[in-house]
Rosetta silent file (secondary structure, phi, psi, omega in degrees, C-alpha in Angstrom):
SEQUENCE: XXXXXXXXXXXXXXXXXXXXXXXXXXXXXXXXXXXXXXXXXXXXXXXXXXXXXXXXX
SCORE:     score description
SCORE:     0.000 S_00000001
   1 L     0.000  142.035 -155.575    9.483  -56.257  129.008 S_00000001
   2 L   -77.789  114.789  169.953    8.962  -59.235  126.827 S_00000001
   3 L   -98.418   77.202 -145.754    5.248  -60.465  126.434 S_00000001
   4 L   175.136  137.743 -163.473    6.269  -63.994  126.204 S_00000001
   5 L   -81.223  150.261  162.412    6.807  -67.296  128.555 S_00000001
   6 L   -81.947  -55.259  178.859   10.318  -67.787  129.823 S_00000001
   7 L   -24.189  -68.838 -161.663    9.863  -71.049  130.023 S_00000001
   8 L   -98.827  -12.460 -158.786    8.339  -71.950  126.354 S_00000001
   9 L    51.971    7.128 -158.747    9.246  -68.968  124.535 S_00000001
  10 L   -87.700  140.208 -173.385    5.692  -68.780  123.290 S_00000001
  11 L  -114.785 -163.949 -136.164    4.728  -64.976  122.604 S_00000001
  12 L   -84.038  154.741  121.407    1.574  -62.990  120.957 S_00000001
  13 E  -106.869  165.181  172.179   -0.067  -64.168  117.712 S_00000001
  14 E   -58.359   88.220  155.894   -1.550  -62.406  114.867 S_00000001
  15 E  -156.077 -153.227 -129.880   -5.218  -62.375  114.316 S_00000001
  16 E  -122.951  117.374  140.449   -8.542  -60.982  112.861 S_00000001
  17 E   -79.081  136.742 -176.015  -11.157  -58.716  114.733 S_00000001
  18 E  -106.358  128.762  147.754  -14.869  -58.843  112.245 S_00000001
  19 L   -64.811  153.769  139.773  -16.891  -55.298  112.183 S_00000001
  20 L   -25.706  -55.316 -167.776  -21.135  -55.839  111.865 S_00000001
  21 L  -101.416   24.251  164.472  -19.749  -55.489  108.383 S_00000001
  22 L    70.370   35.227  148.791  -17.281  -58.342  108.305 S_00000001
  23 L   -73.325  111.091  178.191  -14.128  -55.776  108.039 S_00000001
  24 E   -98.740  120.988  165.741  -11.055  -57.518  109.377 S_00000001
  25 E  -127.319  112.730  175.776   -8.578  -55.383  111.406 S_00000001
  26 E   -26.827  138.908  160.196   -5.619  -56.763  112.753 S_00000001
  27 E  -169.259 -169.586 -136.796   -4.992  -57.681  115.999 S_00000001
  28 E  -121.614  107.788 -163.176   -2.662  -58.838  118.746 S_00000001
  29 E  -109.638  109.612 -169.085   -3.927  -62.159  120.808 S_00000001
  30 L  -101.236  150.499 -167.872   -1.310  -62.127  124.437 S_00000001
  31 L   -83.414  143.794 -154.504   -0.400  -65.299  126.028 S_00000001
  32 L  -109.521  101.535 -161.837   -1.847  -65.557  129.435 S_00000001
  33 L  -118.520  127.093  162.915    1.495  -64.882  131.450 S_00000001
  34 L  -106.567  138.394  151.328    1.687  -65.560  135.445 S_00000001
  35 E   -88.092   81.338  161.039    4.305  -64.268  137.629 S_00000001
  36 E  -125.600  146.600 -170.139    5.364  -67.206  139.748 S_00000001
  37 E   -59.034  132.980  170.307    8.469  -68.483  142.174 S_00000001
  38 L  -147.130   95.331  160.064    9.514  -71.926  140.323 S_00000001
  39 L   104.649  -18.378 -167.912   12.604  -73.705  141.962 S_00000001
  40 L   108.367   17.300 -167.436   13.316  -70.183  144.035 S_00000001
  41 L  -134.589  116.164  162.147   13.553  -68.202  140.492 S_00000001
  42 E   -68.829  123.407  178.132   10.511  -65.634  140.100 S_00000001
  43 E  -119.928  142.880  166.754    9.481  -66.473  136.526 S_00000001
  44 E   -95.074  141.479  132.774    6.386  -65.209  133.871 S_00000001
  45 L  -147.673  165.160 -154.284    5.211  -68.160  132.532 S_00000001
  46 L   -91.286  162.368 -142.838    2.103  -68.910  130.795 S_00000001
  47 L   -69.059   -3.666  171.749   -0.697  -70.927  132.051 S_00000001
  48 L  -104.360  -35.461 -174.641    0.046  -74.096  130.209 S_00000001
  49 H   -57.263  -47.256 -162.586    3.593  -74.023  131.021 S_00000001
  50 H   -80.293  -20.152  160.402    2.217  -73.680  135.006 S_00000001
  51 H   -67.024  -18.224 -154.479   -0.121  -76.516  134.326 S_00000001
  52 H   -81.696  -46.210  167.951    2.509  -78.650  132.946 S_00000001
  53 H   -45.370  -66.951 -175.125    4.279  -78.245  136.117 S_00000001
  54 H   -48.495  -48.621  174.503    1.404  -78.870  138.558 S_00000001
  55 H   -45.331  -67.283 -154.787    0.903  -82.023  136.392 S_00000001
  56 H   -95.356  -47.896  146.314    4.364  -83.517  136.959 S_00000001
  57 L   -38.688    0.000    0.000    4.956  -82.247  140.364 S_00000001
């Protein structure tokens, strides 16, 4: 399964964990994905998308 809004398409990005000794090792920053009914269609989408909604509804 897909870590990424149906909605928005927006998925992981790319960035930098620092060691004590300022050593950067990649790493993987996930999109804060809900499982909710929208329209009668269970959907993930992520927490801006579901704000976006709330807003306009």
């Amino acid at each position: 399964m897909i870590r990424a809004c149906e909605k928005c398409g927006r998925g992981w990005m790319m960035s930098a964990s620092r060691s004590h000794s300022n050593i950067k090792t990649k790493k993987r920053q996930f999109v804060n994905l809900l499982t909710k009914r929208v329209g009668g269609v269970r959907m993930r989408i992520c927490a801006n998308c579901l704000k976006a909604l709330a807003k306009s509804s």
